[in-house]
C-alpha positions as CSV (number, residue, x, y, z in Angstrom):
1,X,2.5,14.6,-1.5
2,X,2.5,13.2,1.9
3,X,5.7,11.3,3.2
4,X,3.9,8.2,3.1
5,X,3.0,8.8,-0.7
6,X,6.9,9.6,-1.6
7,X,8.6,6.3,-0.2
8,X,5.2,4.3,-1.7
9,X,6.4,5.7,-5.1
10,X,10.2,4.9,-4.2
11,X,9.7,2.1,-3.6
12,X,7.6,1.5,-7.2
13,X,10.0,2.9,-9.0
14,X,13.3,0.6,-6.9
15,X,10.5,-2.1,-7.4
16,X,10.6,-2.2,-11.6
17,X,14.5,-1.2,-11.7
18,X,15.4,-3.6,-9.2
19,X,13.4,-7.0,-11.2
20,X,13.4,-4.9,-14.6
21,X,16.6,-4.7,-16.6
22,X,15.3,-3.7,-20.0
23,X,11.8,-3.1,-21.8
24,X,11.5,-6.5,-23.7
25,X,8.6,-9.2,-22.4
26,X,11.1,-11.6,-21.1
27,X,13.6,-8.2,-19.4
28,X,12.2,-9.1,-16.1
29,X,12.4,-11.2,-13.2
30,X,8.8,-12.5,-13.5
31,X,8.7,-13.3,-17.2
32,X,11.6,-15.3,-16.8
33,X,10.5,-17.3,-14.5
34,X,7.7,-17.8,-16.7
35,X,10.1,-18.9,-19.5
36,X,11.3,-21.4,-16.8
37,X,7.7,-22.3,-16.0
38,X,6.7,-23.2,-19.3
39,X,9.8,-24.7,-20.1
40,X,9.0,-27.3,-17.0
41,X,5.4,-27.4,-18.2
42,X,5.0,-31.0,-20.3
43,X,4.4,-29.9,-24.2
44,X,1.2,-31.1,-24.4
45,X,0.3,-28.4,-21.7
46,X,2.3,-25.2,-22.7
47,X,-0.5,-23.9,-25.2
48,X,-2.9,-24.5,-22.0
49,X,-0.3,-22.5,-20.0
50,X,-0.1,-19.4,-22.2
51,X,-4.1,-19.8,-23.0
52,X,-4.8,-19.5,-18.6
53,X,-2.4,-16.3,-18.5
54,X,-4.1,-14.6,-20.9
55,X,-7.9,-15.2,-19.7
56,X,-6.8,-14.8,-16.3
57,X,-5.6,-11.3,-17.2
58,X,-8.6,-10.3,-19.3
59,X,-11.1,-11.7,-16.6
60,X,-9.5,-9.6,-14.1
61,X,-11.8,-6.6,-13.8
62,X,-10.0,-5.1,-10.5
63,X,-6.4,-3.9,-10.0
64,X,-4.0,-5.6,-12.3
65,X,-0.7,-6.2,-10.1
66,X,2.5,-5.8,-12.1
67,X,3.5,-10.0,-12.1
68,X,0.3,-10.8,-13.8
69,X,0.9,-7.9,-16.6
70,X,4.4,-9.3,-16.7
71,X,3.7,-12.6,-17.3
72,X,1.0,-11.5,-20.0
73,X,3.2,-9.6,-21.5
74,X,5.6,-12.7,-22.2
75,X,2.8,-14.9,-23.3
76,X,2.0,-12.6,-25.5
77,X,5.1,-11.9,-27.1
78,X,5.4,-16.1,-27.6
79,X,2.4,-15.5,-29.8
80,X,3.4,-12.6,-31.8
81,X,6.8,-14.8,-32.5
82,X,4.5,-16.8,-34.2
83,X,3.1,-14.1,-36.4
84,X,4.0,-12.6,-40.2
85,X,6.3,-9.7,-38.8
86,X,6.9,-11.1,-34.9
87,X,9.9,-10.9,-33.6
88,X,11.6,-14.2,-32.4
89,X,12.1,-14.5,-28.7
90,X,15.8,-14.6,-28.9
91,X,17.0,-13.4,-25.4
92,X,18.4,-15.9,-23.1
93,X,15.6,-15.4,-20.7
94,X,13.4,-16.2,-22.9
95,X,11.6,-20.0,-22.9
96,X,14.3,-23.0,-23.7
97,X,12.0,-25.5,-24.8
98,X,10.6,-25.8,-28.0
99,X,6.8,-24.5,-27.7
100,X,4.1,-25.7,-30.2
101,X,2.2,-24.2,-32.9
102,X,-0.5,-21.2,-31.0
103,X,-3.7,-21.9,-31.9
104,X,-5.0,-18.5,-34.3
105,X,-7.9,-17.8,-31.3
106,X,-5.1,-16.8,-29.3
107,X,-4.8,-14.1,-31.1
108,X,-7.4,-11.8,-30.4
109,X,-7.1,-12.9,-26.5
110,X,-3.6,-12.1,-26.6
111,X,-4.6,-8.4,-28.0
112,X,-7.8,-8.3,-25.0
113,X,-4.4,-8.8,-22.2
114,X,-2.5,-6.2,-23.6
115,X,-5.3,-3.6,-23.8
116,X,-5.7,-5.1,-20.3
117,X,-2.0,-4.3,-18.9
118,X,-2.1,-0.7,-20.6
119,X,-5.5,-0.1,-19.2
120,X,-5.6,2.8,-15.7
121,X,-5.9,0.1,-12.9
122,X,-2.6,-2.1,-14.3
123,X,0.3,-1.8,-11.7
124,X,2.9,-2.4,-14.3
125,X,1.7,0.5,-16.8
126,X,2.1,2.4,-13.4
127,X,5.5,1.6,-13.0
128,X,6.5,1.9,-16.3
129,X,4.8,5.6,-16.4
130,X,6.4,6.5,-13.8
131,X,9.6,6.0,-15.3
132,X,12.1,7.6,-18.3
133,X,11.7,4.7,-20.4
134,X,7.7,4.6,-20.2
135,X,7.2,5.7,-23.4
136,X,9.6,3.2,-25.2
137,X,8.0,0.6,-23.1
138,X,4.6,1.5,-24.3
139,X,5.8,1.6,-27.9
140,X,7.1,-1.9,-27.3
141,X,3.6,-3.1,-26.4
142,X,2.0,-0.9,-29.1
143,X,4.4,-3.1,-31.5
144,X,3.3,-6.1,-30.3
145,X,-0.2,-5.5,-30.7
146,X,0.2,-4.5,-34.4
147,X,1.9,-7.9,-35.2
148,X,-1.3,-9.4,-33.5
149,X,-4.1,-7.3,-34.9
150,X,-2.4,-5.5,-38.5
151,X,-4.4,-2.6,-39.4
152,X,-5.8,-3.3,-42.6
153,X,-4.3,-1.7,-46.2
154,X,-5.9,0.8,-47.7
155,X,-6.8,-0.1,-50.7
156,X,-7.6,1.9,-54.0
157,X,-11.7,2.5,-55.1
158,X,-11.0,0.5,-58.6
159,X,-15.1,1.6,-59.0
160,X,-14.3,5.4,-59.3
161,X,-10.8,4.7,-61.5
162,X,-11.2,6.3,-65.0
């Protein structure tokens, strides 16, 4: 690794310790100021809000810098929230303001971003790779994703019961 390459990936890693303080979608300094974003966003507009940061991130067929993974990341977590088995948003970072009912076709776009932000050319799965707590953050967005898309039961064959 050249010197050039070294302080390129120092200053990644100082870049998601310095903004980052935790794993959670609202544990940075770009989701937060999301939260205040969307809280500053009239009602009637906050769905729209969450709806652009999602496409935005799926349309993006280049290199997806970490602020635009962040801030999918937190939109996505709003909609989970929503879901049987979400967790609330319940960290002081999180949005104030009280945000309305996500329409269901959120949903599936919410899953398309986060298959977007873990994808190879996503800065912030990078970052987080190139860190200890990678693989917790990983596991955080594989949880999200199973509140959005549930893997179907198994269910017993009653045809072949005797």
């Amino acid at each position: 690794m050249s010197v050039a390459d070294a302080m390129i990936t120092a200053l990644r890693r100082e870049e998601i310790t310095m903004g980052t303080w935790d794993i959670g979608p609202f544990e940075n300094d770009t989701a937060a100021d999301f939260a205040y974003t969307l809280d500053e966003t009239p009602k009637d507009k906050r769905e729209g809000l969450v709806r652009a940061t999602l496409i935005r991130t799926i349309r993006n067929r280049g290199y997806l810098e970490s602020p635009e993974g962040a801030e999918a990341v937190a939109a996505v977590a709003l909609i989970a929230a929503q879901c049987p088995g979400g967790e609330p948003v319940s960290t002081s970072y999180g949005p104030d303001e009280v945000l309305p009912i996500f329409a269901d076709d959120l949903q599936p776009l919410a899953v398309e971003a986060l298959d977007r932000v873990v994808a190879e050319a996503s800065e912030l799965a990078e970052l987080w790779d190139e860190t200890p707590d990678g693989p917790r953050w990983r596991q955080s967005i594989s949880s999200l994703r199973a509140v959005l898309a549930p893997e179907p039961e198994l269910q017993e064959d009653s045809l072949f019961a005797l």
